[in-house]
N, C-alpha and C positions, 0 to 999 in steps of 0.2 A: 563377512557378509557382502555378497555383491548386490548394488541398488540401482537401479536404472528411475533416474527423474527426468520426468517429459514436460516442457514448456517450450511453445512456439513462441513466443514474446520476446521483443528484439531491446525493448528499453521498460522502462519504467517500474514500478515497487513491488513486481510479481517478479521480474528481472532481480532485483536486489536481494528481495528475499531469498529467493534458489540461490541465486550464488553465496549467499552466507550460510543457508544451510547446508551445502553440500560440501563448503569450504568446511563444518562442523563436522559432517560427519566423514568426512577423508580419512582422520584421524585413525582410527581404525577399522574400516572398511575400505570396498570398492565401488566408488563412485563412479558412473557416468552419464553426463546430460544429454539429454535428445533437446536439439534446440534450431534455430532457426539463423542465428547468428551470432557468432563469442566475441563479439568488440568490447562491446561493457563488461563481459564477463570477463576480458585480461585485466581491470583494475584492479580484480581482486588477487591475481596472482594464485588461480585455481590450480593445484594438480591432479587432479581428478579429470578424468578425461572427456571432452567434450566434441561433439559431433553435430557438426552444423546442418542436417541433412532437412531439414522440417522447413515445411515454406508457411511462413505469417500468413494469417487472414486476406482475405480480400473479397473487394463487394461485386467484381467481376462475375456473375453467375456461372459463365463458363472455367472460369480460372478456379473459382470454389468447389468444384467438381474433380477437378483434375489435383486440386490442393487436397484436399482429404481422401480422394485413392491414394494419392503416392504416402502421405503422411501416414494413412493408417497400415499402408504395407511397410515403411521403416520399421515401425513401432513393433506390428506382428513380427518380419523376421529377425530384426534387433534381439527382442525379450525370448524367439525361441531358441534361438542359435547363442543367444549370449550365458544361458542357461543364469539368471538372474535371480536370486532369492525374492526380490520383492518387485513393483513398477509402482510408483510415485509421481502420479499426473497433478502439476501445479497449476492448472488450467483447461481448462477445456478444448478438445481440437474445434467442436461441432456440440453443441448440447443436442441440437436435433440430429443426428447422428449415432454420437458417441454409445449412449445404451447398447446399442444394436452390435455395436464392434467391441466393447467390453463384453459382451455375452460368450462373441465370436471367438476371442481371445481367452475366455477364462476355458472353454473347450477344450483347446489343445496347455494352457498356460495351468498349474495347477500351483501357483503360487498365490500370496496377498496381493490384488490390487487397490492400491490406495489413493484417496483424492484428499486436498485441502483447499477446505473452503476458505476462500478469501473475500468473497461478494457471494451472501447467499443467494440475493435475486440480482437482477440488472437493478439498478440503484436511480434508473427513471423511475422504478416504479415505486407504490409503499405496499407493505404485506396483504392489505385489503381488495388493493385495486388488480395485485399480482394476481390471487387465489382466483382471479375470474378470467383472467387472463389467457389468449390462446398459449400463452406460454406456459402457463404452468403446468400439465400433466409432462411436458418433454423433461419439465426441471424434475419430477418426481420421478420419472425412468431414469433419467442419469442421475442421480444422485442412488437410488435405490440396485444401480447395477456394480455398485463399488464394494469390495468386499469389508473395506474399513473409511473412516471419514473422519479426518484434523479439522476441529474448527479452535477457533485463538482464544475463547472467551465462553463463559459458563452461559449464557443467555443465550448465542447464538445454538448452542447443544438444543437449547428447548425448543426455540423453534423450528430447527432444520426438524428435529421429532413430531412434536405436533402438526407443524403444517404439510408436510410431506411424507406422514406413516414410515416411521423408516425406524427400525429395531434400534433400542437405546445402545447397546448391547457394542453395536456398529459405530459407535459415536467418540469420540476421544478429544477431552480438552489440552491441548496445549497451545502456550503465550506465540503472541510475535515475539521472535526474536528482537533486537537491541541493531541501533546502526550504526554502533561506536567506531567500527571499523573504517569506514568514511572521512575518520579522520588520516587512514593511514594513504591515502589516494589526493589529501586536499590540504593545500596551504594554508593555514590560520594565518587570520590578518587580527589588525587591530579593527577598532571601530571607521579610525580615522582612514585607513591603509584600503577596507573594504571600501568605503565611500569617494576617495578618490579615482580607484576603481573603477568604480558605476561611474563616475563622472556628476554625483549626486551630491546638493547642499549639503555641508558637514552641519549645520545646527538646528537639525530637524529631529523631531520622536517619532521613530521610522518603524508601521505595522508592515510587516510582511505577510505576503498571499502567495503562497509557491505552488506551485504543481499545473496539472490540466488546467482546463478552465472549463470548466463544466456547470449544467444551471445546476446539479445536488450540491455541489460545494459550496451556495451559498455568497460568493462573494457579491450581490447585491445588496444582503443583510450588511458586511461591513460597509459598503459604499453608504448606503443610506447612515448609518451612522456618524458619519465622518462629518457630515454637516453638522450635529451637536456636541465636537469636539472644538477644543481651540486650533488655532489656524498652521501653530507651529507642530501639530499631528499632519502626518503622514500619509499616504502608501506606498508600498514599493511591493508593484505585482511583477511578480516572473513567474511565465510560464505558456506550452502550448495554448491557443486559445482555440479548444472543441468546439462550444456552442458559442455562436457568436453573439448574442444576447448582449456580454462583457463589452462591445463597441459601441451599443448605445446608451448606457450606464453612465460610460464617462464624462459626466456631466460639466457642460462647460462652464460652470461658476464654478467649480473645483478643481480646475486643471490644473492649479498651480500645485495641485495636495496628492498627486498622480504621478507617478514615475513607473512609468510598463514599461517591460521585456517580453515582448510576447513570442516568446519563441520556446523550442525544449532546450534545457540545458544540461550539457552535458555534465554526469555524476563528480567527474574531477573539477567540477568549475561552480560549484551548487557554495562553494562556503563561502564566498564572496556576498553573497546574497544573503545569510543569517547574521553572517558576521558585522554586516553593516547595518540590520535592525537591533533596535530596543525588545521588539516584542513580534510574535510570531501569530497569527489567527487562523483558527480553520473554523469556519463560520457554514460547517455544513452542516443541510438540514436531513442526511441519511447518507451512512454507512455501516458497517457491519466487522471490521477490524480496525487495529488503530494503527498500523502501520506508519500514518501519515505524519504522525507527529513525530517519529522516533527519531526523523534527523535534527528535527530541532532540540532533542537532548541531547544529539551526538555534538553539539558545535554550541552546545550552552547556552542557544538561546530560549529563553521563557517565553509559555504558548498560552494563548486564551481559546479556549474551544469551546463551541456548543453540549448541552447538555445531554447528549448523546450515549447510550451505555457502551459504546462502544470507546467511549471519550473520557468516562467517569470509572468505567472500571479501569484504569488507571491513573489518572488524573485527582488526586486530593487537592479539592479549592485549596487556594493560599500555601499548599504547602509544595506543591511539585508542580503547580502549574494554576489556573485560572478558568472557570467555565461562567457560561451565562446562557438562559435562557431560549434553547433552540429558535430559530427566527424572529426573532424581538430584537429590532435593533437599537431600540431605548435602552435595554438591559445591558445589550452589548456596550451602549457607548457609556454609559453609568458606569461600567465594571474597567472599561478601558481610563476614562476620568481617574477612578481611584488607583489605579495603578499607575497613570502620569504621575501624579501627585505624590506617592509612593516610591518613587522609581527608585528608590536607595535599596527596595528589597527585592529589586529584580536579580541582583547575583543570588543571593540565599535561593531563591525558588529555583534558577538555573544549576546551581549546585547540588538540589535535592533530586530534581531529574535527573541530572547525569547520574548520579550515586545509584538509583532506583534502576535504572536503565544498566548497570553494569551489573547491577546485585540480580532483581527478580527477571530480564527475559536474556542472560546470560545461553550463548546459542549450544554452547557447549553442554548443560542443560536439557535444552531442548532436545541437540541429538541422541542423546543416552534416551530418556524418554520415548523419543520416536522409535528407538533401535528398537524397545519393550517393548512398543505397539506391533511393530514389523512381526514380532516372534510368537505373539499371543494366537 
């Protein structure tokens, strides 16, 4: 089967994800990415053929113009000329566009085109405030011009249905894949090895905040928490800082309980940074897959997350990981408390993610699945 997967995304967990799945499905097919840049993608040591021809976003008006004619003409004579059984868009080129040139495409293309939702709405918003939103009739033509539609989780199925009319029929659950692979690209350190490292106190209980920094993710819920923790608790943030909100946070009676990296880091340099926490948090208050957490199963550390069903449908309290209270950061610090105090059973719980993590979102799996989907 030949598959053409299209994502303009130069780094980050829509990046990781295509490369593992196309790394899944090489196997037996032919794979090739339309993409915009292969640096991160040589980590994974792809044979499947990749084509840097696509230019990233930009807020440029005139450049966003000139970006989506050239993009959407790769894509048309790629998928015609390449005579491709299927096209598998991992993101969006243009949500206010794309309808319009999926239409144009399915015209001469009489094959499945497929999309995976990864973020059903922009993750500023919440479903309420969305559905009024000048956005949302563009999200219901692009989503509605897709012949077939991945989403990772049984919940997000209902809504993309309900709230944007869109044939059940068209709808297909399968998991995020696992980021076990990540260990094959990154040096395992010890506790003491990573924290040397950083250049950070070794006898500290060290929460980790990795990724963007963005105001969904919450990381003012942990901050504020941290004042009703004991003194020898932590943070250790790394990560680009989006919204800068996170600069004025950093409260100066807490400086000493602050250790930022505020920069992106790169995918082979990321185990430094679990390896040297205790405990891992994603303290956001909306997302829609769980991607987020999966490298903190890849590298064994144990995660406390918000009560998120994006979070919970994987996540069993106490047994593979830890949840509290979506934005209650009383809760959160009560549940970080007892698992200071506990910390003897922070291997068992890191043991049972990684277990669960190599057993239920096994990518290998997921490919065969998708293949079925491709053929239906």
């Amino acid at each position: 089967m030949k598959i053409l997967i299209i994502n303009t995304l130069k780094s980050g967990g829509i990046l990781h994800y295509t490369a593992s799945f196309a790394k899944a499905l090489f196997d037996n097919n032919k794979v090739k990415i339309l993409t915009s840049d292969i640096s991160e993608y040589s980590f994974f040591k792809l044979k499947c053929s990749l084509s840097p021809l696509l230019y990233e976003d930009t807020r440029n008006i005139f450049h966003k113009l000139i970006r989506l004619f050239w993009n959407y003409c790769i894509i048309f004579f790629t998928a015609l000329f390449g005579r491709y059984d299927t096209i598998h868009f991992q993101w969006p080129i243009s949500v206010k566009f794309d309808s319009f040139f999926i239409k144009c495409l399915k015209f001469f293309y009489r094959k499945p085109i497929v999309f995976t939702v990864h973020d059903l709405i922009p993750l500023e918003y919440d479903l309420k405030s969305f559905s009024k939103s000048h956005l949302f009739k563009k999200y219901k033509k692009f989503y509605n011009s897709f012949n077939k539609i991945i989403v990772h989780l049984d919940y997000i199925k209902t809504d993309i249905i309900n709230i944007f009319d869109i044939k059940q029929e068209k709808i297909f659950v399968i998991p995020h894949g696992n980021y076990l692979n990540f260990r094959d690209f990154n040096k395992i350190y010890t506790k003491k090895e990573a924290r040397e490292l950083l250049e950070i106190p070794e006898d500290k209980f060290y929460i980790l905040f990795f990724g963007y920094i963005r105001n969904y993710k919450g990381l003012d819920v942990l901050i504020k928490s941290l004042s009703h923790l004991p003194e020898n608790i932590c943070l250790l943030i790394s990560g680009k800082i989006v919204d800068k909100y996170v600069l004025d946070l950093l409260n100066k009676d807490l400086k000493d309980r602050f250790y930022l990296f505020p920069e992106y880091i790169k995918i082979n340099e990321i185990s430094k940074f679990f390896n040297a926490s205790d405990l891992a948090c994603y303290p956001y208050k909306n997302i829609y897959q769980s991607g987020a957490i999966h490298t903190a199963f890849a590298f064994n550390t144990p995660v406390i997350t918000s009560s998120l069903n994006a979070f919970t449908s994987i996540i069993i309290d106490s047994y593979n990981g830890y949840t509290f209270k979506t934005s209650d950061y009383k809760d959160l610090a009560d549940k970080i408390l007892k698992i200071y105090n506990n910390s003897s059973k922070l291997n068992e719980i890191s043991k049972n993610a990684y277990n669960f993590a190599e057993k239920e979102l096994n990518w290998n799996k997921i490919a065969k699945k998708t293949i079925e989907i491709y053929k239906k």
